[in-house]
C-alpha positions in Angstrom: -33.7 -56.6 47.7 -29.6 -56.9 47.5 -28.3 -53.5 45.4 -25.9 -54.9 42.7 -22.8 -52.5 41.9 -21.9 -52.4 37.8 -18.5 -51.4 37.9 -18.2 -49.6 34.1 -14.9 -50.3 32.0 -14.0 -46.7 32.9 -14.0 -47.4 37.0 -17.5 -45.7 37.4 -19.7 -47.9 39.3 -23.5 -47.9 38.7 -25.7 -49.0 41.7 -28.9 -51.0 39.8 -31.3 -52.6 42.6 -32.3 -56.0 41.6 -35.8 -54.9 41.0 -34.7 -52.7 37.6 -32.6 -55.6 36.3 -36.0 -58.1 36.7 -38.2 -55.1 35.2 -35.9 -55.3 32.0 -35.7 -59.3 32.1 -39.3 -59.8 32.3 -40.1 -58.1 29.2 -40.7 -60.5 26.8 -40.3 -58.2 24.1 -36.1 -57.8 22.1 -35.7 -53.9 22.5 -37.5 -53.2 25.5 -35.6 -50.3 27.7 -35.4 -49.8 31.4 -33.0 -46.2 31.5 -31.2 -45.6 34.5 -30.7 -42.3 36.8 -27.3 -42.6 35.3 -27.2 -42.1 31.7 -27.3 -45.6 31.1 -30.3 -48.4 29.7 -30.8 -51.8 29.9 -31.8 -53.1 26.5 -32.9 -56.6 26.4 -31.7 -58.2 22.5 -32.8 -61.6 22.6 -31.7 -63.3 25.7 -29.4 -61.0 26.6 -29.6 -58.0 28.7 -27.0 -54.9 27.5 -26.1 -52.0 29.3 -25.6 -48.9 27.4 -24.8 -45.1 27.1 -27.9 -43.5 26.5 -28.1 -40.6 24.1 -29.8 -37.7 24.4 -31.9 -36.4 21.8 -30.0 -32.9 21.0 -26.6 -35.0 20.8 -25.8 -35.9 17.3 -21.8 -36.0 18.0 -19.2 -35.4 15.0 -22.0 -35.3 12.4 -23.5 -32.3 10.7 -25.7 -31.6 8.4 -25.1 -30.5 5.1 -27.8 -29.1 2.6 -28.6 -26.6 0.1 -31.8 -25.5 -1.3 -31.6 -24.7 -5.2 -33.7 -24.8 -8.3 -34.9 -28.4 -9.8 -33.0 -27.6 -12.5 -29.6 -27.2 -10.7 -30.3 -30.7 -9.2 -27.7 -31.8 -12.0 -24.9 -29.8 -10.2 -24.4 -31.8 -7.4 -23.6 -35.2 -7.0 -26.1 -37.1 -5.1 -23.8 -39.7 -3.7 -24.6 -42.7 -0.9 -26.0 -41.0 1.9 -27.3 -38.1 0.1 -30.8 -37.2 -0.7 -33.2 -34.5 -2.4 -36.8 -33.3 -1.5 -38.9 -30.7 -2.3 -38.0 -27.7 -1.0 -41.4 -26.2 -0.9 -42.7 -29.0 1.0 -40.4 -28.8 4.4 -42.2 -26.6 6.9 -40.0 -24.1 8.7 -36.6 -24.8 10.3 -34.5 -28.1 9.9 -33.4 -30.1 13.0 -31.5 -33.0 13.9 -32.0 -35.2 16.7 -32.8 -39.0 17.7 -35.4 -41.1 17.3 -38.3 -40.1 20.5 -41.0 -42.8 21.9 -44.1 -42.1 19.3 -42.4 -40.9 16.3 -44.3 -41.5 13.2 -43.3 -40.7 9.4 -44.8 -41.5 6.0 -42.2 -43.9 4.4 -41.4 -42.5 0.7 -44.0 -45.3 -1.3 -46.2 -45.8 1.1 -50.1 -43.7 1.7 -49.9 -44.5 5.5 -47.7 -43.1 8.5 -45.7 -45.8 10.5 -44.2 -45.5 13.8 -40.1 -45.6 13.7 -39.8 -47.9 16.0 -42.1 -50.8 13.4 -39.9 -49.4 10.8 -36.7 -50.1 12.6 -37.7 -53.8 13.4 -39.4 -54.1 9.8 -35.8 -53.3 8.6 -34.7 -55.6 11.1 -31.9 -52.8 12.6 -30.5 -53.8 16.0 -31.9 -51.9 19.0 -28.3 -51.0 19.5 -27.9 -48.9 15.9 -31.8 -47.7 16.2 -30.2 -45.1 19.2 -27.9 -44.0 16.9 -29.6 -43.0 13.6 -30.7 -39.4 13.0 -33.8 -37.9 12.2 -34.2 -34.5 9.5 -37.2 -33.0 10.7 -39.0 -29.8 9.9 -41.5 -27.8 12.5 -44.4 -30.4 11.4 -42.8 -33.7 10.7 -40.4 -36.2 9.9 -38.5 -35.6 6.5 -35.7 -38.1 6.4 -34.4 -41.3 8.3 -31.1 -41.2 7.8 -29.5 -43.3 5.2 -32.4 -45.2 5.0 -35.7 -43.4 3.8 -37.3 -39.8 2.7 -40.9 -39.4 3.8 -43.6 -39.5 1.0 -44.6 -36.1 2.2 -41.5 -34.2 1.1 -40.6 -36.8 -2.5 -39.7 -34.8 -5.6 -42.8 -34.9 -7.9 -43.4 -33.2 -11.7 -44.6 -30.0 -9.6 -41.5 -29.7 -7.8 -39.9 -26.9 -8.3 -37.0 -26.3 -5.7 -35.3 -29.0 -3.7 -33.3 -29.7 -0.5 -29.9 -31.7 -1.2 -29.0 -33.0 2.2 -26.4 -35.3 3.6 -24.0 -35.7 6.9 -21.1 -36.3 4.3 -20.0 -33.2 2.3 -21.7 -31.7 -0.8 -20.3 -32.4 -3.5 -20.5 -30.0 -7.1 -19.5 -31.7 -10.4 -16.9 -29.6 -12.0 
Protein backbone atom coordinates (compact mmCIF):
# COMPACT_ATOMS: atom_id res chain seq x y z
CA UNK A 1 0.00 0.00 0.00
CA UNK A 2 0.78 4.01 -0.96
CA UNK A 3 2.03 5.82 2.65
CA UNK A 4 -0.09 9.06 2.86
CA UNK A 5 1.88 12.11 4.50
CA UNK A 6 -0.56 14.35 7.05
CA UNK A 7 1.11 17.52 7.03
CA UNK A 8 -0.15 18.96 10.79
CA UNK A 9 -1.11 22.84 10.89
CA UNK A 10 2.25 23.26 12.76
CA UNK A 11 4.51 21.86 9.58
CA UNK A 12 4.95 18.38 11.30
CA UNK A 13 4.12 15.71 8.94
CA UNK A 14 2.70 12.38 10.02
CA UNK A 15 3.39 9.29 7.77
CA UNK A 16 -0.17 7.05 8.21
CA UNK A 17 0.00 3.92 5.78
CA UNK A 18 -3.32 3.46 4.19
CA UNK A 19 -3.88 0.30 6.05
CA UNK A 20 -4.41 2.43 9.62
CA UNK A 21 -6.67 4.97 7.97
CA UNK A 22 -9.11 1.68 6.60
CA UNK A 23 -8.65 0.06 10.24
CA UNK A 24 -10.28 3.29 11.73
CA UNK A 25 -12.92 3.66 8.60
CA UNK A 26 -14.10 0.22 8.92
CA UNK A 27 -15.26 0.43 12.42
CA UNK A 28 -18.63 0.81 12.31
CA UNK A 29 -18.85 2.02 15.70
CA UNK A 30 -18.79 6.60 16.39
CA UNK A 31 -15.66 6.73 18.87
CA UNK A 32 -13.68 3.99 17.74
CA UNK A 33 -9.76 4.89 18.07
CA UNK A 34 -6.85 3.77 15.97
CA UNK A 35 -3.58 5.85 17.99
CA UNK A 36 -0.67 6.49 16.16
CA UNK A 37 3.23 6.08 16.93
CA UNK A 38 3.05 9.76 16.96
CA UNK A 39 0.94 11.09 19.66
CA UNK A 40 -1.90 11.29 17.55
CA UNK A 41 -5.54 9.06 17.05
CA UNK A 42 -7.96 8.75 14.52
CA UNK A 43 -11.37 9.00 16.03
CA UNK A 44 -14.14 8.15 13.78
CA UNK A 45 -17.52 10.61 14.88
CA UNK A 46 -20.14 9.68 12.57
CA UNK A 47 -18.85 9.75 9.12
CA UNK A 48 -16.09 11.49 9.66
CA UNK A 49 -12.58 10.47 10.56
CA UNK A 50 -10.60 13.15 13.03
CA UNK A 51 -7.17 13.35 13.80
CA UNK A 52 -6.19 14.37 17.19
CA UNK A 53 -3.62 15.02 20.00
CA UNK A 54 -3.72 12.28 22.20
CA UNK A 55 -3.39 12.75 25.88
CA UNK A 56 -1.72 11.01 28.18
CA UNK A 57 -3.14 9.83 31.27
CA UNK A 58 -0.77 11.80 33.89
CA UNK A 59 -1.36 15.12 31.78
CA UNK A 60 -4.18 17.14 33.28
CA UNK A 61 -2.65 20.67 31.89
CA UNK A 62 -3.52 24.04 33.77
CA UNK A 63 -6.02 22.35 36.16
CA UNK A 64 -5.51 21.40 39.69
CA UNK A 65 -7.18 20.05 42.18
CA UNK A 66 -8.49 21.74 45.10
CA UNK A 67 -9.96 20.02 48.25
CA UNK A 68 -10.13 20.06 51.87
CA UNK A 69 -11.22 17.46 54.22
CA UNK A 70 -13.26 18.97 57.36
CA UNK A 71 -15.97 18.08 59.74
CA UNK A 72 -19.71 17.58 58.36
CA UNK A 73 -20.60 20.27 60.31
CA UNK A 74 -18.05 22.83 58.70
CA UNK A 75 -19.66 21.77 55.29
CA UNK A 76 -21.64 25.22 55.80
CA UNK A 77 -18.25 27.20 55.49
CA UNK A 78 -17.63 26.73 52.12
CA UNK A 79 -19.43 27.50 49.21
CA UNK A 80 -20.15 24.56 47.05
CA UNK A 81 -20.34 26.37 43.78
CA UNK A 82 -20.75 24.74 40.00
CA UNK A 83 -18.06 22.43 39.62
CA UNK A 84 -17.68 21.67 43.30
CA UNK A 85 -18.55 18.65 45.09
CA UNK A 86 -18.45 16.85 48.72
CA UNK A 87 -18.08 13.19 49.79
CA UNK A 88 -17.40 11.35 52.63
CA UNK A 89 -14.27 11.62 53.78
CA UNK A 90 -14.05 8.32 55.52
CA UNK A 91 -15.06 6.54 52.46
CA UNK A 92 -12.00 7.59 49.95
CA UNK A 93 -9.24 4.91 50.29
CA UNK A 94 -5.72 6.23 50.46
CA UNK A 95 -4.19 8.94 48.20
CA UNK A 96 -6.16 11.20 45.65
CA UNK A 97 -5.20 11.26 41.89
CA UNK A 98 -6.00 12.78 38.79
CA UNK A 99 -5.79 11.43 35.44
CA UNK A 100 -7.91 10.57 32.26
CA UNK A 101 -10.33 8.30 31.49
CA UNK A 102 -8.24 4.45 30.76
CA UNK A 103 -9.96 1.51 28.49
CA UNK A 104 -12.04 -0.49 31.31
CA UNK A 105 -12.82 2.06 33.77
CA UNK A 106 -15.83 1.41 35.77
CA UNK A 107 -17.57 3.58 38.58
CA UNK A 108 -20.83 3.33 40.60
CA UNK A 109 -22.86 6.41 39.32
CA UNK A 110 -24.13 8.40 42.66
CA UNK A 111 -28.10 6.77 42.45
CA UNK A 112 -27.43 3.90 40.92
CA UNK A 113 -26.72 -0.09 42.89
CA UNK A 114 -24.59 -1.08 39.83
CA UNK A 115 -20.98 -0.14 38.40
CA UNK A 116 -21.00 1.14 34.68
CA UNK A 117 -18.16 1.41 32.46
CA UNK A 118 -17.15 5.32 31.56
CA UNK A 119 -17.08 4.92 28.33
CA UNK A 120 -21.42 3.69 28.44
CA UNK A 121 -21.63 6.62 30.72
CA UNK A 122 -20.01 9.06 28.31
CA UNK A 123 -22.31 7.92 25.37
CA UNK A 124 -25.42 7.59 27.78
CA UNK A 125 -24.69 11.42 28.41
CA UNK A 126 -24.26 11.68 24.89
CA UNK A 127 -20.54 13.59 25.33
CA UNK A 128 -18.63 13.79 22.08
CA UNK A 129 -15.67 11.42 21.81
CA UNK A 130 -13.70 14.53 21.38
CA UNK A 131 -14.56 16.15 25.18
CA UNK A 132 -14.59 12.29 26.67
CA UNK A 133 -10.43 12.66 26.27
CA UNK A 134 -10.54 15.55 28.10
CA UNK A 135 -12.57 15.06 31.34
CA UNK A 136 -10.79 14.08 34.56
CA UNK A 137 -11.15 11.45 36.80
CA UNK A 138 -10.77 11.85 41.12
CA UNK A 139 -9.75 8.60 42.14
CA UNK A 140 -8.57 7.07 45.33
CA UNK A 141 -6.16 3.77 45.62
CA UNK A 142 -9.48 1.50 45.07
CA UNK A 143 -11.74 3.32 42.82
CA UNK A 144 -13.36 5.99 40.91
CA UNK A 145 -14.68 8.92 43.21
CA UNK A 146 -15.69 11.61 40.90
CA UNK A 147 -16.25 12.29 37.04
CA UNK A 148 -15.61 15.61 36.76
CA UNK A 149 -18.40 18.08 36.61
CA UNK A 150 -20.59 15.50 35.92
CA UNK A 151 -21.14 12.75 38.77
CA UNK A 152 -19.81 11.46 42.42
CA UNK A 153 -19.75 7.72 42.74
CA UNK A 154 -22.45 6.16 45.01
CA UNK A 155 -19.59 4.65 46.97
CA UNK A 156 -18.16 7.89 48.40
CA UNK A 157 -22.15 10.04 48.68
CA UNK A 158 -22.66 11.93 51.94
CA UNK A 159 -25.18 9.79 54.05
CA UNK A 160 -26.68 10.48 57.87
CA UNK A 161 -23.38 8.43 59.09
CA UNK A 162 -21.13 10.75 57.51
CA UNK A 163 -19.17 12.30 59.53
CA UNK A 164 -16.11 14.10 57.67
CA UNK A 165 -16.21 15.20 54.00
CA UNK A 166 -13.91 15.94 51.02
CA UNK A 167 -14.83 19.49 49.32
CA UNK A 168 -13.27 19.15 45.93
CA UNK A 169 -13.15 21.27 42.82
CA UNK A 170 -10.52 22.35 39.87
CA UNK A 171 -11.90 25.99 40.56
CA UNK A 172 -10.85 27.58 43.79
CA UNK A 173 -12.36 27.02 47.27
CA UNK A 174 -14.24 29.30 48.21
CA UNK A 175 -15.05 30.22 52.42
CA UNK A 176 -18.26 32.43 53.09
CA UNK A 177 -17.14 35.24 55.15
Amino acid sequence: LGRHVLRLKRGRQLDVTMEMIYRSVGQNRSGSRIDLDDGYSFIRMHEQLVLVPRMENDCIGELKLNWIRVPIDDKARYQLNEGCVAIDADKVKGRLSVRTRQPGDRFVPLGMTGSKKIKDYFIDKKIPVIEQEKILLVCDEEKIIWVQDRRVSELCKITQETQNIIIMTFGQLVERH
